[in-house]
N, C-alpha and C positions, 0 to 999 in steps of 0.2 A: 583508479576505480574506487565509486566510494562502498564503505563499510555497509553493512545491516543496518549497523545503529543510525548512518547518517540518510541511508533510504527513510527509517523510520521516521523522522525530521523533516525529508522532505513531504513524505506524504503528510505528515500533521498538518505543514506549515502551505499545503498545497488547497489547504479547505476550505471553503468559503462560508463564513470567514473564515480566517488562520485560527484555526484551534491552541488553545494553550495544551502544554503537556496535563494541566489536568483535567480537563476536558478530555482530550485524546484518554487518558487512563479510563475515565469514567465509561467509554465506551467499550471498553474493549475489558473491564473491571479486575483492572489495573492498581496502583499508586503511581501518583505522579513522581515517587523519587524511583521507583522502579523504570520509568520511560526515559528518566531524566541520565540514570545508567546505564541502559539500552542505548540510549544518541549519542553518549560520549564512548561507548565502548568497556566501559567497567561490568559490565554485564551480561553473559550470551543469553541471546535470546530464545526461549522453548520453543522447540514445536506447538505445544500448544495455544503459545502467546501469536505465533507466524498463523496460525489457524483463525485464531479471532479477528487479528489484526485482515489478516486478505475476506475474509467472512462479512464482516461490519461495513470495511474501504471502500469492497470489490475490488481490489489490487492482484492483480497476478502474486503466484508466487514463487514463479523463475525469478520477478523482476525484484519482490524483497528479499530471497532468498539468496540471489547470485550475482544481482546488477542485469538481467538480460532480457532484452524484449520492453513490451510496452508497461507501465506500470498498471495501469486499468488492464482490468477483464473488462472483451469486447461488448456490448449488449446488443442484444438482441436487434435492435432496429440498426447500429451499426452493423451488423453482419449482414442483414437483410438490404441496407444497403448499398455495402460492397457488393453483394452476388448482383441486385441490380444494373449496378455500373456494368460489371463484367458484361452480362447478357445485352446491354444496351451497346457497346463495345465490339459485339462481336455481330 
């Protein structure tokens, strides 16, 4: 199962484009050698750094905080059109 840190890595590196850690830091106002700590594990991460980071990403944060579930929070038209599908389905 991977770490916080390495969640935090993937979602950086998941951005389009792939964000650099300083990039990502600036977003979320940050240092890049603080992110850079965070991904390798030399660092735990705040609640309030987990706050900005799912804030900014839209990132659940069962999925940064624990590994579980989908990494996105759903949006609104994706919800809207799962309950479609269902009523279409039934």
């Amino acid at each position: 199962m991977q770490t916080i840190g390495e969640r935090i890595k993937r979602l950086r590196l998941s951005q389009e484009p792939k964000m650099s850690q300083e990039q990502f830091a600036r977003r979320i106002g940050a240092t890049p050698t603080v992110i850079s700590r965070y991904e390798a594990g030399l660092r735990e991460v705040p609640s309030t750094v987990i706050h900005s980071i799912c804030r900014e990403f839209n990132v659940c944060r069962e999925w940064l905080v624990n590994g579980k579930g989908e990494m996105n929070v759903p949006t609104a038209s994706k919800t809207l059109d799962e309950v479609a599908r269902r009523y279409s389905e039934s």
